[in-house]
C-alpha positions, 0 to 999 in steps of 0.5 A: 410511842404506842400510837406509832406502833399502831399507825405502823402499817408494816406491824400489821402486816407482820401480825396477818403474816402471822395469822395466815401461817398459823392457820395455814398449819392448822388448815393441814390438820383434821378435825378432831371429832371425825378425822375428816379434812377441815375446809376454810370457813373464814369471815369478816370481822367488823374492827373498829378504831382509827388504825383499823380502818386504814388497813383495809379489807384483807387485815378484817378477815378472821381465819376460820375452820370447819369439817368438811362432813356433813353432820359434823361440820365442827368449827374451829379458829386457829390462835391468832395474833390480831385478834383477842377473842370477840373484841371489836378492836384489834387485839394490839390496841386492847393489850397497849391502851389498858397497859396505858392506862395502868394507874391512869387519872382522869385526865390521863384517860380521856387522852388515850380514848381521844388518841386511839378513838376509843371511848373511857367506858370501853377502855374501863371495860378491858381493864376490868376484862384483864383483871378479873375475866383474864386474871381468873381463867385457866389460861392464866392459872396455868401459863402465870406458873411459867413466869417467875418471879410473879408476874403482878396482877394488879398491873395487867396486862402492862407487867405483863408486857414487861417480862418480854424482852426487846423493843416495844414491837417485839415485846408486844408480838411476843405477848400476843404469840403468849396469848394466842391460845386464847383466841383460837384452838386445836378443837377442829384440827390436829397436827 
C-alpha cells in the first residue's frame, strides 16, 4: 500500500501544488528584517530513491526566498510539504519507511531498502532522527501538547500517522501539513 502511494504520480503532483501555493503566500510577504519585497531564489534539490527520479525535473526544485536589498539579502524557505529539511528523500518516503519500519526484523528491513532503494543504514538513520533528533525538539515539545491522548514516542512517526484520520494519502498529507513548520518559516516574510 506504501509503495503505491509513492509510485502515484498524481500525489506528488498534489504535494508540489501544495508547495507552490505555500510559497506563493509567502512570496506576497516582506522580509521581516527590512521590510523589503522578497524575490524567488529557489534551487535544485538532488532527490534520490526510485520514485524521486520518475517525477521529473520540476518536482526537484525546493522554493526559495531571499530580500530583494543589498546588504540584507536574508534568505528564507517557505513550509513545504515534499521536503523534511535537508533529507535527500522526499520527505513522504522519510515519514512512511520509518513508520514501516516500527518493530521491523532483520528481515523485515532489508524488504523496505529493497522496495524503496533506500539503504538499512539510511532507514536506521531516520529512525533514530525521529526518535531522539524530532523526539527532543521544541516543535515537538509544543505541538505533542495538541494531541491528547499522547501520542507514543517509542513508535514515531507511525503513532503519529495514526492521530489523522482518512485514508493512507489523506493521513499522510495532513502529517506533513503538521510538519511543515519544520521545513521552512516566516524569517523572510511576513504576512
Amino acid at each position: 500500500m506504501y509503495q503505491a502511494l509513492m509510485a502515484d504520480a498524481r500525489f506528488h503532483h498534489l504535494l508540489l501544488a501544495f508547495d507552490t501555493d505555500l510559497a506563493a503566500v509567502a512570496r506576497a510577504g516582506r522580509c521581516l528584517t527590512c521590510r523589503s519585497p522578497v524575490h524567488s531564489g529557489n534551487y535544485r534539490r538532488k532527490l534520490r530513491g526510485p520514485f524521486a527520479r520518475r517525477l521529473g525535473e520540476k518536482h526537484c526544485w525546493r522554493f526559495s526566498l531571499c530580500c530583494s536589498l543589498d546588504g540584507c539579502r536574508k534568505r528564507k524557505k517557505p513550509p513545504s510539504l515534499r521536503f523534511l529539511g535537508p533529507k535527500v528523500y522526499l520527505g513522504a518516503m522519510v515519514v512512511l519507511i520509518a513508520a514501516m519500519q516500527h518493530g521491523a526484523t532483520a528481515l523485515r528491513l532489508a524488504k523496505l531498502s529493497q522496495m524503496f532503494g533506500v539503504s538499512r543504514r539510511t532507514v536506521t538513520r531516520w529512525r533514530t532522527w525521529w526518535l531522539s533528533v524530532f523526539a527532543k525538539s521544541p516543535f515537538w515539545h509544543w505541538a505533542r501538547a495538541l494531541l491528547m491522548p499522547p501520542v507514543d514516542e517509542k513508535c514515531l512517526p507511525a503513532s503519529l500517522l495514526e492521530r489523522f484520520t482518512g485514508s493512507l494519502e489523506e493521513r499522510l498529507i495532513a502529517l506533513l501539513r503538521f510538519l511543515a513548520p519544520l521545513t521552512g518559516g516566516a524569517g523572510v516574510h511576513a504576512s
